[in-house]
C-alpha positions in Angstrom: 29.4 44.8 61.6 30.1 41.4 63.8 33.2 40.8 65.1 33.4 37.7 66.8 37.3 35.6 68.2 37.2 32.2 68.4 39.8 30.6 70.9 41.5 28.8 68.1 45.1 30.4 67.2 47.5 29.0 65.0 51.5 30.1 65.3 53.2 31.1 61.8 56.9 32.1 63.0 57.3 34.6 65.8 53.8 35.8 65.4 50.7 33.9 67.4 47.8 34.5 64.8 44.1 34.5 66.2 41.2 33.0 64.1 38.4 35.3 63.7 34.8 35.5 61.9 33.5 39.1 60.8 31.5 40.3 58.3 32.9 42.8 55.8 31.5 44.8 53.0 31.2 42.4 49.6 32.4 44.7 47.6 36.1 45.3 49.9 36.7 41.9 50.3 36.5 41.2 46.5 38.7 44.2 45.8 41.3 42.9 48.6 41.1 39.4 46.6 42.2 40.7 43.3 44.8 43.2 44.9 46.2 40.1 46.7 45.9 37.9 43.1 47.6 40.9 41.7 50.6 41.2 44.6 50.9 37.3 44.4 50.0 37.0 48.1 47.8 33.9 49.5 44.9 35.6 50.0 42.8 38.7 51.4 43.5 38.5 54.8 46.9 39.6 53.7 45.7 42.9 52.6 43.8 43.3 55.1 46.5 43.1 57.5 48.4 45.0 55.8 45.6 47.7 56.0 45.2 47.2 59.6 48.7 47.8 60.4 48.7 50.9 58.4 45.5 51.9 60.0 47.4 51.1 63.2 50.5 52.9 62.6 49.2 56.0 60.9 46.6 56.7 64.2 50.2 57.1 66.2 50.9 60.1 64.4 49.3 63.6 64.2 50.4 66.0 61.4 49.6 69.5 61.2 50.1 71.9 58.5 50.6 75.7 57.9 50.1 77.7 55.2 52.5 80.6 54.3 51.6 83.7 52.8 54.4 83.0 50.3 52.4 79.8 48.7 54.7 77.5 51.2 53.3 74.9 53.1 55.2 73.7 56.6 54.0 70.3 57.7 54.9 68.2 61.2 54.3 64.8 61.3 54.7 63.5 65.4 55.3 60.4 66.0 56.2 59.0 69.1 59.6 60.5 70.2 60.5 61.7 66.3 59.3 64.8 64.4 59.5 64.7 60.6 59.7 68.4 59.3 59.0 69.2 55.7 58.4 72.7 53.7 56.4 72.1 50.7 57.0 74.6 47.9 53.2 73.6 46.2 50.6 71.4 46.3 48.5 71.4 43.1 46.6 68.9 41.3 47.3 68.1 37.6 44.1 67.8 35.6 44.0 67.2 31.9 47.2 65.2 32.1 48.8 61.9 30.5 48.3 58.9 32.2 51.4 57.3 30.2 53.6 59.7 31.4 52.8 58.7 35.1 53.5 54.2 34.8 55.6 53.5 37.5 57.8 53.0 34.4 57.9 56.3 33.0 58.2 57.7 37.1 61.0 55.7 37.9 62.8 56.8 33.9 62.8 60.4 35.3 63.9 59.8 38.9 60.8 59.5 40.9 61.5 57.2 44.0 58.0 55.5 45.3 57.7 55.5 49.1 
């Protein structure tokens, strides 16, 4: 993969925003396309920033799990100066189940808060 910065930049608010040609994968660019279509956002480069700042952010952190003979699961995440602490009672994966009963819809019907 190229990755080549031309010395044009163009300001958009606070943010100073660098031209640049690459070459991506066909097939990720036209998936970022319709996801950005979808989100009704200008274009691909928005999702890929997006993805490049979650790329960026989630590298800062290091999470570590243990198991428990018990079937609980501790997990860490570090992050800079902050520690997020969870105990997990299971972690499963549900086969042979009903997509309608996962919509955002159906989720948010019985409670579910997406993060």
């Amino acid at each position: 993969m190229y990755y080549g910065i031309k010395a044009l930049t163009v300001g958009r608010g606070e943010s100073v925003r660098a031209k640049i040609t690459t070459t991506i994968e066909e097939a990720l660019l036209n998936q970022a396309k319709v996801l950005a279509k979808q989100e009704g956002l200008s274009g691909a480069n928005a999702i890929i920033e997006r993805a490049l700042e979650l790329y960026l952010t989630s590298i800062q952190s290091e999470v570590w799990e243990k198991s428990l003979s018990s079937g609980w699961i501790k997990k860490l995440v570090l992050k800079g100066d902050s520690i997020l602490y969870e105990n997990i009672k299971c972690r499963k994966t549900l086969e042979n189940c009903r997509p309608d009963d996962y919509t955002p819809e159906s989720l948010k019907a019985k409670g579910w808060k997406k993060v």
